[in-house]
Backbone as JSON Lines, residues from 0, in Angstrom:
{"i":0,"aa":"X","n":[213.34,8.1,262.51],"ca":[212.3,7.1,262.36],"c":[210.98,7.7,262.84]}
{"i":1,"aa":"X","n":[209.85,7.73,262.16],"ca":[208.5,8.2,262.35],"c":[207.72,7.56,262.9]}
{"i":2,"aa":"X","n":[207.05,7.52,263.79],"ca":[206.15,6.98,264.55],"c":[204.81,6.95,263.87]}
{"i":3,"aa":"X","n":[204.32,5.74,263.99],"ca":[202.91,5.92,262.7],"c":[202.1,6.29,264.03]}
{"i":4,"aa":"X","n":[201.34,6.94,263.01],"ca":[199.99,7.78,263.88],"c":[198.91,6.6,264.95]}
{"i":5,"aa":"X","n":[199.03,5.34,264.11],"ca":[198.11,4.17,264.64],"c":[198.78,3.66,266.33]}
{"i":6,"aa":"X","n":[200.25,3.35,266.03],"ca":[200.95,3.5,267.45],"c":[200.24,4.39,268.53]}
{"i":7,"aa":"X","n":[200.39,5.75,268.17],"ca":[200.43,7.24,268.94],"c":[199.17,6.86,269.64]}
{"i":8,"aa":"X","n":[198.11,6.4,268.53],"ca":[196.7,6.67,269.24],"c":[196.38,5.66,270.01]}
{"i":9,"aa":"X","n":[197.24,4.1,270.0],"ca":[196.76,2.91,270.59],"c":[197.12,3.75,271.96]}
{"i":10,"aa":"X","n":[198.67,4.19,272.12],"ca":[199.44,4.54,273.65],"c":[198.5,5.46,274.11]}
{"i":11,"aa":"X","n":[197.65,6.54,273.52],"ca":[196.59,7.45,274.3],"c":[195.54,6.9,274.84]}
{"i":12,"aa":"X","n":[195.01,5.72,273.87],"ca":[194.32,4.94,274.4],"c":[194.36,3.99,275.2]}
{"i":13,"aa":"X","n":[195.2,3.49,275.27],"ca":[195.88,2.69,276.92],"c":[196.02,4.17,277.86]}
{"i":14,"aa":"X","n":[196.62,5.08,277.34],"ca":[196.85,5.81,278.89],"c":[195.71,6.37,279.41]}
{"i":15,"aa":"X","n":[194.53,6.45,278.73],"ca":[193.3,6.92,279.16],"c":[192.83,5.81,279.79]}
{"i":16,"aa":"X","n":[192.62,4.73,279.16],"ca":[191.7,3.44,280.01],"c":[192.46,3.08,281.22]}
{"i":17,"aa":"X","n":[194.1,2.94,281.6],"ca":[194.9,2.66,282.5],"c":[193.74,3.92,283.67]}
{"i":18,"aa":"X","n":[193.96,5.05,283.16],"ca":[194.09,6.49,284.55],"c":[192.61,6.27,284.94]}
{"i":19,"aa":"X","n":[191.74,5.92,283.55],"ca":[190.06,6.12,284.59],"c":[189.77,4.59,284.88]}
{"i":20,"aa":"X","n":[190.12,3.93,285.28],"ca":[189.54,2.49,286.02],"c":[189.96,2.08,286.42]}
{"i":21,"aa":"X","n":[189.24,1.96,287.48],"ca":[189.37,1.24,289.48],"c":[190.18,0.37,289.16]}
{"i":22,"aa":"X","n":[190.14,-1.08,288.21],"ca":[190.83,-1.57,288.44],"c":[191.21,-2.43,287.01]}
{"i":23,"aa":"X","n":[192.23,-2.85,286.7],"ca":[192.62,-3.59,285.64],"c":[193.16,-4.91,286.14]}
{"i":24,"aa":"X","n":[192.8,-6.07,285.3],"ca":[193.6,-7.22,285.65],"c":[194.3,-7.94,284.33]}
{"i":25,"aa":"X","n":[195.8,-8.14,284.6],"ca":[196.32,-8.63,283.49],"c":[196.69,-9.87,283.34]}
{"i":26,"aa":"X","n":[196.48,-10.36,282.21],"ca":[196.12,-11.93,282.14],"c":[197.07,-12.34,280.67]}
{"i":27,"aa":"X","n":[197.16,-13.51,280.59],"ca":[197.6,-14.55,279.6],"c":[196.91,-15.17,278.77]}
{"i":28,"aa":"X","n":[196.53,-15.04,277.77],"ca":[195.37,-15.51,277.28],"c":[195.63,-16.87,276.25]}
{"i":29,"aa":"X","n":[197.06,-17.09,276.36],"ca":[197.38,-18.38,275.26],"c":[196.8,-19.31,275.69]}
{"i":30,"aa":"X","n":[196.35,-20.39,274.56],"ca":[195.81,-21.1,275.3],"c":[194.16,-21.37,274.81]}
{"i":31,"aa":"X","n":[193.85,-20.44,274.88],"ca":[192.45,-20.24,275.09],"c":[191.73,-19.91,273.45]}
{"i":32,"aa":"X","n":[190.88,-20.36,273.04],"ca":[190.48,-20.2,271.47],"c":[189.36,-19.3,271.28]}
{"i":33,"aa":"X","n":[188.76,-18.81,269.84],"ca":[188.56,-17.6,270.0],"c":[186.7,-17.44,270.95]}
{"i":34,"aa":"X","n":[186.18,-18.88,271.14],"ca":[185.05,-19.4,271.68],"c":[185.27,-18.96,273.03]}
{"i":35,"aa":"X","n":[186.73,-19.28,273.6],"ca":[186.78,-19.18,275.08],"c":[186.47,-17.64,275.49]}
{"i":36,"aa":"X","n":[187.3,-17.22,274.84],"ca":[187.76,-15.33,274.64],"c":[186.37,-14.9,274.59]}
{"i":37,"aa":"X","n":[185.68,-15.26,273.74],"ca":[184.5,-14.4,273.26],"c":[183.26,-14.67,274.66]}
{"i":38,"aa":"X","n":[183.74,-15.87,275.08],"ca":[182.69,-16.58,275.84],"c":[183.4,-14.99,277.48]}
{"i":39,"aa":"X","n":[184.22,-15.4,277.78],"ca":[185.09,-14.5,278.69],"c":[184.58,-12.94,278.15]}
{"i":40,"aa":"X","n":[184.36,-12.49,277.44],"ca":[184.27,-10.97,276.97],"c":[183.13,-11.17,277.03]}
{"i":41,"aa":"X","n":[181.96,-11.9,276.83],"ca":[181.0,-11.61,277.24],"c":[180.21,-11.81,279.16]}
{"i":42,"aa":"X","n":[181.49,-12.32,279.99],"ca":[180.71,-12.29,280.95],"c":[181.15,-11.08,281.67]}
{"i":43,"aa":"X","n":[182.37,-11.08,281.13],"ca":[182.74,-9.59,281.29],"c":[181.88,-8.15,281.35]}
{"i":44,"aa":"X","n":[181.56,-8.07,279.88],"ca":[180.56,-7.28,279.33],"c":[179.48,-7.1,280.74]}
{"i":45,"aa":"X","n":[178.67,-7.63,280.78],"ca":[177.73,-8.08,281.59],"c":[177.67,-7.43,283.0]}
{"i":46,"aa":"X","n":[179.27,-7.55,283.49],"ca":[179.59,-6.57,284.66],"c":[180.71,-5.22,284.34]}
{"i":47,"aa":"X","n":[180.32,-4.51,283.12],"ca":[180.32,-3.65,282.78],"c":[182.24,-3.31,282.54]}
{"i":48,"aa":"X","n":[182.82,-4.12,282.25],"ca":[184.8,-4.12,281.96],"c":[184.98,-4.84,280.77]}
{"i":49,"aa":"X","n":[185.86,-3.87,280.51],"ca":[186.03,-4.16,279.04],"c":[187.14,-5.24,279.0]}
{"i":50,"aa":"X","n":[187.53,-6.01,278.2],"ca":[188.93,-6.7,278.07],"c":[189.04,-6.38,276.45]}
{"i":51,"aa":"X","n":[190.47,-6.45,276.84],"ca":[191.31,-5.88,275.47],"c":[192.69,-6.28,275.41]}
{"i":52,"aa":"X","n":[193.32,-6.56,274.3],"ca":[194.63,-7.73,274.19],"c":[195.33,-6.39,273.57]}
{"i":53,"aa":"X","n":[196.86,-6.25,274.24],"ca":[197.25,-5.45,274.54],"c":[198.81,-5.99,273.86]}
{"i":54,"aa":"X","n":[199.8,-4.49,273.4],"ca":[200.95,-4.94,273.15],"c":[201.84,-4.56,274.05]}
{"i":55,"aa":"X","n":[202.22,-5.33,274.71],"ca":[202.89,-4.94,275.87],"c":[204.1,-3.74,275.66]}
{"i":56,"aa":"X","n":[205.17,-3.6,274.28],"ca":[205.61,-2.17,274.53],"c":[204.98,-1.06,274.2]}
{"i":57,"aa":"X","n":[203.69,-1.33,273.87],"ca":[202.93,-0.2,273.57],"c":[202.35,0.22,275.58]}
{"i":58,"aa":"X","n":[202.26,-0.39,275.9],"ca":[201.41,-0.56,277.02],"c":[202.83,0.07,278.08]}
{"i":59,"aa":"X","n":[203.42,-0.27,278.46],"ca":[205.06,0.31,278.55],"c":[204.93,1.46,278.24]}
{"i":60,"aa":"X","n":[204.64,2.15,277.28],"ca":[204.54,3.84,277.31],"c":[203.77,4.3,277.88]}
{"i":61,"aa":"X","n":[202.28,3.74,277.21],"ca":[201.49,4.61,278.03],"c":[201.32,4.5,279.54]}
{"i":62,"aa":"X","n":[201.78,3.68,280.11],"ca":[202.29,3.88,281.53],"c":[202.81,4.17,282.08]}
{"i":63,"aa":"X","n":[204.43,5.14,281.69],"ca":[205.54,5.13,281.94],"c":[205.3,6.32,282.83]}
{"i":64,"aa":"X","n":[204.37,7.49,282.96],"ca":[204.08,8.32,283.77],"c":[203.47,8.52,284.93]}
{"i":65,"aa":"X","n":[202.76,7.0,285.39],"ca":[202.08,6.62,286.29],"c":[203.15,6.67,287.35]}
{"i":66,"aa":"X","n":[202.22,6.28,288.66],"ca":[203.31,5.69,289.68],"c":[203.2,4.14,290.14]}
{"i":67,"aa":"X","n":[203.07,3.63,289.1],"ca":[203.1,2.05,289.13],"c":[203.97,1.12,288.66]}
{"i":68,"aa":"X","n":[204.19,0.21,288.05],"ca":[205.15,-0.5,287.17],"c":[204.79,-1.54,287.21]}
{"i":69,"aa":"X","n":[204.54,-2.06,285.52],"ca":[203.92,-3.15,285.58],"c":[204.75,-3.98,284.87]}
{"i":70,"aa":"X","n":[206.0,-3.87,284.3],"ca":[207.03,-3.95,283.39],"c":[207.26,-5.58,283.9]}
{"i":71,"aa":"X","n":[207.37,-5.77,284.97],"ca":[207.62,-7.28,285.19],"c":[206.09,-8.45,284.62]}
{"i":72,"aa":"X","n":[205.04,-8.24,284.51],"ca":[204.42,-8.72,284.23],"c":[204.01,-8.83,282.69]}
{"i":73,"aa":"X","n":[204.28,-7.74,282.01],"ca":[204.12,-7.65,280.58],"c":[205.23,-8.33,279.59]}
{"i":74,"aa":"X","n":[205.17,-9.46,280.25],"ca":[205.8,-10.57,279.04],"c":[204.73,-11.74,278.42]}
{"i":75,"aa":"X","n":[204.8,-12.36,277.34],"ca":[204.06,-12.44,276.93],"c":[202.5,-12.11,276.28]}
{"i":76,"aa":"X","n":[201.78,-12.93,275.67],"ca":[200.43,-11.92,275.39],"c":[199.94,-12.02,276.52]}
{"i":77,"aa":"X","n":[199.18,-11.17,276.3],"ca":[198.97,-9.79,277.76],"c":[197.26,-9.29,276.92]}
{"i":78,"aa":"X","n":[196.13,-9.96,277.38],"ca":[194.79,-9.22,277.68],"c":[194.73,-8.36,278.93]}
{"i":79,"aa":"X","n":[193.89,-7.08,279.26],"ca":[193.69,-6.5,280.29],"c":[191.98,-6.3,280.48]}
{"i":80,"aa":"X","n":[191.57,-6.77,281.42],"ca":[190.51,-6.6,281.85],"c":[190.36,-4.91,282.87]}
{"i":81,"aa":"X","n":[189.53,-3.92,281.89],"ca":[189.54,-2.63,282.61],"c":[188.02,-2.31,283.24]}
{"i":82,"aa":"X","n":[188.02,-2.06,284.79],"ca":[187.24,-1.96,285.42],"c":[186.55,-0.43,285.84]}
{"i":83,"aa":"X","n":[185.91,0.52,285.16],"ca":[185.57,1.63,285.12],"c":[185.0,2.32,286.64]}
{"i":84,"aa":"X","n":[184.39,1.09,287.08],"ca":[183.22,1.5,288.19],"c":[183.86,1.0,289.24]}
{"i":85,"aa":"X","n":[183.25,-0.87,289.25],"ca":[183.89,-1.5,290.05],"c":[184.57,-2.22,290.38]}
{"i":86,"aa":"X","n":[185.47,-2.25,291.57],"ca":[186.83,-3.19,291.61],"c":[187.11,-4.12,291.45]}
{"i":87,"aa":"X","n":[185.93,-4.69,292.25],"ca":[185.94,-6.38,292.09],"c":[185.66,-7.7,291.18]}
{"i":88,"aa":"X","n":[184.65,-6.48,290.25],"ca":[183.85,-7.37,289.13],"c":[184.68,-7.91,288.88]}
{"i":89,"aa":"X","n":[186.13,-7.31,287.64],"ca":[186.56,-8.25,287.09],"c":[187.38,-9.2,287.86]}
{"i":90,"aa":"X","n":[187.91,-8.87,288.97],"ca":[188.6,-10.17,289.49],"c":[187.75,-11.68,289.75]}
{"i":91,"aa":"X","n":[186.44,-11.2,289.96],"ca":[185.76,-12.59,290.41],"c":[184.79,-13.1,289.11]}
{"i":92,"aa":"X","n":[185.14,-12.51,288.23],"ca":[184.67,-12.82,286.57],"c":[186.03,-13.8,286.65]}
{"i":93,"aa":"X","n":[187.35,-12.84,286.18],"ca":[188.7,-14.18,285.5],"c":[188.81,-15.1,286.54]}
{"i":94,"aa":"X","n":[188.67,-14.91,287.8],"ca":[189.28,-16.07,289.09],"c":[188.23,-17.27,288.36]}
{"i":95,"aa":"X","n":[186.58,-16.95,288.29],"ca":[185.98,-17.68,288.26],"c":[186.18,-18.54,287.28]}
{"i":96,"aa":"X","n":[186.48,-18.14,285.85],"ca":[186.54,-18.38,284.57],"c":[187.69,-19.2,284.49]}
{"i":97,"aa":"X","n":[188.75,-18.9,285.37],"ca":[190.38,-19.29,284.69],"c":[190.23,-20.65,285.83]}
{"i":98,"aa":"X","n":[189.17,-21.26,286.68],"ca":[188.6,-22.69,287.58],"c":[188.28,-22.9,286.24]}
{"i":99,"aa":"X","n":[187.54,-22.71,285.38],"ca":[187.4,-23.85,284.36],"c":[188.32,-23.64,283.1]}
{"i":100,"aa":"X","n":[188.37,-22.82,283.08],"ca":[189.91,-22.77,282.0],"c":[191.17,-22.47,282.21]}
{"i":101,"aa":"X","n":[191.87,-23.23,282.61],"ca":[193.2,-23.65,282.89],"c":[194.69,-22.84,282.22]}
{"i":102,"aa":"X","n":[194.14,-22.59,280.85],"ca":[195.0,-22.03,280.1],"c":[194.57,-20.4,280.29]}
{"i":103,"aa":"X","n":[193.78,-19.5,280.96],"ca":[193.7,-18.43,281.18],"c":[194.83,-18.02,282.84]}
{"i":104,"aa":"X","n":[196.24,-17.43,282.81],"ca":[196.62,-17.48,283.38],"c":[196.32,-15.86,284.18]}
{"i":105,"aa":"X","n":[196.33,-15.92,285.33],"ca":[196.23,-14.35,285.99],"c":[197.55,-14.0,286.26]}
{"i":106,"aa":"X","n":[197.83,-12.62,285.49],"ca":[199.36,-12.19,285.78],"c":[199.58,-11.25,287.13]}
{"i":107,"aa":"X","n":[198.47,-9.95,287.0],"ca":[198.77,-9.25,287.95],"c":[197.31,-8.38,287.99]}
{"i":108,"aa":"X","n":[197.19,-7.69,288.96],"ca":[195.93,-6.61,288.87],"c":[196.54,-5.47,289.53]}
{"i":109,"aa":"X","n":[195.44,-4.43,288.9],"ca":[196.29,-2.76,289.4],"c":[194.61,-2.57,290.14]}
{"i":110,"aa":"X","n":[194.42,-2.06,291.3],"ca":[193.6,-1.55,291.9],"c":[193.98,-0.6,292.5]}
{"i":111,"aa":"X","n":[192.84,0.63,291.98],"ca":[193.23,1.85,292.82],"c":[194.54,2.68,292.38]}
{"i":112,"aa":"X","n":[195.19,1.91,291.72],"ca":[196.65,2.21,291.61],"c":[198.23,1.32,292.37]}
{"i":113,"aa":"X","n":[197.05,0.58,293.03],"ca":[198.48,-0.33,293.87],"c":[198.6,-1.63,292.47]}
{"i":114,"aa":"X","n":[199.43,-1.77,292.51],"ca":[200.07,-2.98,291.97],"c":[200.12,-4.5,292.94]}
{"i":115,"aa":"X","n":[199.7,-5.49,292.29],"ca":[199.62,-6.64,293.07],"c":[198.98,-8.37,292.11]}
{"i":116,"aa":"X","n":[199.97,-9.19,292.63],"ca":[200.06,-10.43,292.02],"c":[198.83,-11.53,291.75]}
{"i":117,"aa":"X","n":[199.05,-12.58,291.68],"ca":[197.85,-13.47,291.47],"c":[197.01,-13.2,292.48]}
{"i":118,"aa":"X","n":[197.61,-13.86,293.58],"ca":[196.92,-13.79,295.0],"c":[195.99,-12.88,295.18]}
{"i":119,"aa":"X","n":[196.76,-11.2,295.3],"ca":[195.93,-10.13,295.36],"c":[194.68,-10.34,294.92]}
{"i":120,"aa":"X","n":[194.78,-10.46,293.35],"ca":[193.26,-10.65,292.6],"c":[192.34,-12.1,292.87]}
{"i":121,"aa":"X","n":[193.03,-13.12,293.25],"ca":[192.29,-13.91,293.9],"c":[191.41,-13.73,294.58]}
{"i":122,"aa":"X","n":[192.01,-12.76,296.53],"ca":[191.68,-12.29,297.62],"c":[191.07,-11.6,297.4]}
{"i":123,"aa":"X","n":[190.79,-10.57,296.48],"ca":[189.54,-9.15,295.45],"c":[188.52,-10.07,294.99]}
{"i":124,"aa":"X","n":[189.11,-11.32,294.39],"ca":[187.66,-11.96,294.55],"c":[186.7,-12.31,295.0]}
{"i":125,"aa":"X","n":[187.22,-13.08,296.2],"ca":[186.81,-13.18,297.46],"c":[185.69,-12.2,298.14]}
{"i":126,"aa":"X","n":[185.89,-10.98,297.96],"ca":[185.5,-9.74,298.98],"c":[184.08,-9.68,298.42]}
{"i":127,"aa":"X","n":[182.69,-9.65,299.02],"ca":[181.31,-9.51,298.88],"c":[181.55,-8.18,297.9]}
{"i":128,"aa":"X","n":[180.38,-8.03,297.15],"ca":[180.17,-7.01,295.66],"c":[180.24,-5.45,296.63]}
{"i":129,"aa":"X","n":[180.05,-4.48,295.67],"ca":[180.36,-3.29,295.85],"c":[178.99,-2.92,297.22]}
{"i":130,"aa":"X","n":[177.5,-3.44,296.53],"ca":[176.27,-2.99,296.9],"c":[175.94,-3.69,298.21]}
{"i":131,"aa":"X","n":[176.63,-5.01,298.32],"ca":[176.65,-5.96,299.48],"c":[177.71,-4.88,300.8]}
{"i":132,"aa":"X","n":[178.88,-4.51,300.57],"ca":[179.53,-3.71,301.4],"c":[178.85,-2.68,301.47]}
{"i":133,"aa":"X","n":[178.66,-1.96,300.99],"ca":[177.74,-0.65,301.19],"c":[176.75,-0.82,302.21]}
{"i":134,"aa":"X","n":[175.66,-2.06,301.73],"ca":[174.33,-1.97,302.62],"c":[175.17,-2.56,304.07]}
{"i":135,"aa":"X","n":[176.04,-2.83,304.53],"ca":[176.81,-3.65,305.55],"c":[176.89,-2.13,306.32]}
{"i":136,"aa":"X","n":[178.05,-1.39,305.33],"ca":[178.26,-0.48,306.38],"c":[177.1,0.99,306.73]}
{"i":137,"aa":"X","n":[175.84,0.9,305.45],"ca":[174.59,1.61,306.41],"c":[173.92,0.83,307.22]}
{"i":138,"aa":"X","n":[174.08,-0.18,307.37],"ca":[173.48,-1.01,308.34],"c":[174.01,-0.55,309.65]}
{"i":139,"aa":"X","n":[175.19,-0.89,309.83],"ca":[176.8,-0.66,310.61],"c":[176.6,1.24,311.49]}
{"i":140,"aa":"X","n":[175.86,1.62,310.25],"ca":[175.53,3.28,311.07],"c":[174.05,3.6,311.34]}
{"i":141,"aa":"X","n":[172.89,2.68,311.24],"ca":[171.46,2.89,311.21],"c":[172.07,2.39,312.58]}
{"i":142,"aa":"X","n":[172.48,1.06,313.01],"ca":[172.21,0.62,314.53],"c":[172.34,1.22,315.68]}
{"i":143,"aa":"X","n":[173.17,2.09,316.07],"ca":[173.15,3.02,316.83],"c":[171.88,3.76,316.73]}
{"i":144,"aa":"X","n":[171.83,4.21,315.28],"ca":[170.51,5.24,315.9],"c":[169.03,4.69,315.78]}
{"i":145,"aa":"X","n":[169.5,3.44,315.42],"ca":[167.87,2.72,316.12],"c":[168.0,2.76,317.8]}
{"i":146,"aa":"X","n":[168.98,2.43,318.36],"ca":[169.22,2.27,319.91],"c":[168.8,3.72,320.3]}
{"i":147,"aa":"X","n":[169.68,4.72,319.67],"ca":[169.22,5.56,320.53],"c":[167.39,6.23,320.26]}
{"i":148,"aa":"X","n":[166.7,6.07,319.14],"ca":[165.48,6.41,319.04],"c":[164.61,5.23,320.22]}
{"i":149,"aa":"X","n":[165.18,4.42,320.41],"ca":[164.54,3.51,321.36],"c":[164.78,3.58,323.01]}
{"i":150,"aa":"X","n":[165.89,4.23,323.18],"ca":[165.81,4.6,324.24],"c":[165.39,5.9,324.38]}
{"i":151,"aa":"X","n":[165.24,6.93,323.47],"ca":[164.73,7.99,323.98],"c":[162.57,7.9,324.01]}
{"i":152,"aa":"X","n":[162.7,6.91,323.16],"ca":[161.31,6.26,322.93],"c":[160.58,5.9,324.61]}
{"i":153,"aa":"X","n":[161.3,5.63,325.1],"ca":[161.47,4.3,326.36],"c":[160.78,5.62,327.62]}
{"i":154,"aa":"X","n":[160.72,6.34,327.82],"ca":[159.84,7.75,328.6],"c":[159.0,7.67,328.2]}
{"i":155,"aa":"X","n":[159.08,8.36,327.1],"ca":[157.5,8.73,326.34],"c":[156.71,7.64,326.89]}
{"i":156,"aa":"X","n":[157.27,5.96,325.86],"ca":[156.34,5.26,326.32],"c":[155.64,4.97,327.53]}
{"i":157,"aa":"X","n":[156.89,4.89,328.84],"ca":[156.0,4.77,330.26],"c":[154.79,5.82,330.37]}
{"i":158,"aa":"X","n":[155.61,6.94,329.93],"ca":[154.2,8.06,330.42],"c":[152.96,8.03,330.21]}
{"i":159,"aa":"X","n":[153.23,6.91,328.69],"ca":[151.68,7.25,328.03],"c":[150.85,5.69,328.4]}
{"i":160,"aa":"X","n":[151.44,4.66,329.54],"ca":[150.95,3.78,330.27],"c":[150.67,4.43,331.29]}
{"i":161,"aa":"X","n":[151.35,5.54,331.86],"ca":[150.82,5.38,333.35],"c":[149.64,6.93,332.97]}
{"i":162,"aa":"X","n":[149.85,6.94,332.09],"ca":[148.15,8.19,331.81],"c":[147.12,7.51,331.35]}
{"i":163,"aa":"X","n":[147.55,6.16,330.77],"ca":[146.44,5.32,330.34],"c":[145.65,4.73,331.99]}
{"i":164,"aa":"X","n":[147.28,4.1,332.83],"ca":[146.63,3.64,333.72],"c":[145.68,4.73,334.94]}
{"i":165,"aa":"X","n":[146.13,5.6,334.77],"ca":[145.36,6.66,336.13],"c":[144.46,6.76,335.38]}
{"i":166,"aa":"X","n":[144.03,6.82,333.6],"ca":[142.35,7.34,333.16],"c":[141.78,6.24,333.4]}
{"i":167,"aa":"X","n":[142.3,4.9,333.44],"ca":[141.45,3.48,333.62],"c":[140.9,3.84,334.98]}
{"i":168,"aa":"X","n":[141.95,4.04,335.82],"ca":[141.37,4.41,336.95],"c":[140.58,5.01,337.67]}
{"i":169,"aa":"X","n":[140.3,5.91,336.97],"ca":[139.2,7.35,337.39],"c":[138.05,6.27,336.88]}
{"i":170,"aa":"X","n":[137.77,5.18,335.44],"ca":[137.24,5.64,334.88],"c":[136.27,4.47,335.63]}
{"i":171,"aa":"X","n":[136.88,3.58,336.07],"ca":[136.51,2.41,336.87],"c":[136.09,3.14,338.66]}
């Protein structure tokens, strides 16, 4: 039996988008009409992850080399939201989206490579944006060395009061 070429290239193309992005979230999309979808792919878009409706034994191969397993979740139709950059976007795009649409179910999300359930991607929602953590933790390493430029500040400054005060003095 021959494998059509269209197969071959979908499974390369899942195994490429699976290996380069932070994070994927896999979802249920019955339910939902093609207004909702389109409305969802575009807020998507926006924070830069693609979503793409997926055949789950196609998706089964091109994963089968990873060190993950997603085999329990790939029943039914199966969209994947793939996150190139950052982790969180798409979780707090579908969490947000699937509060007003009911019929968008969250199956599972892969971050990093760990595997993990609704919750997980819930709790990823949750977590402040990529640029919000960042400025936290240069903040987190400027404070110290404001302290210490201020205490080494803290000499200088007396000295240059008590040279002010002895020239007042002479000058009086």
């Amino acid at each position: 039996m021959a494998v059509k070429p269209e197969k071959v290239k979908a499974v390369e193309e899942l195994r490429d988008k699976f290996s380069r992005s932070k994070a994927a979230i896999l979802t249920d999309y019955r339910g939902l009409n093609v207004a909702d979808i389109t409305e969802l792919r575009k807020k998507l878009r926006e924070q830069g992850v693609e979503f793409k409706v997926v055949k789950n034994t196609l998706t089964r191969i091109a994963i089968k080399d990873f060190d993950y397993n997603l085999d329990e979740f790939l029943e039914g139709p199966t969209a994947v939201a793939f996150s190139y950059a950052d982790p969180v976007a798409p979780a707090k795009v579908i969490v947000d989206f699937a509060k007003t649409h009911k019929e968008l179910e969250i199956k599972a999300g892969l971050v990093e490579g760990k595997v993990g359930d609704k919750d997980m991607v819930e709790s990823l929602a949750k977590m402040p944006p990529r640029e919000e953590l960042l400025a936290k933790a240069v903040g987190s390493i400027q404070a110290p060395l404001y302290g210490i430029v201020s205490v080494l500040q803290g000499p200088l400054r007396n000295l240059v009061y008590t040279l002010q005060a002895i020239q007042d003095k002479k000058a009086s």
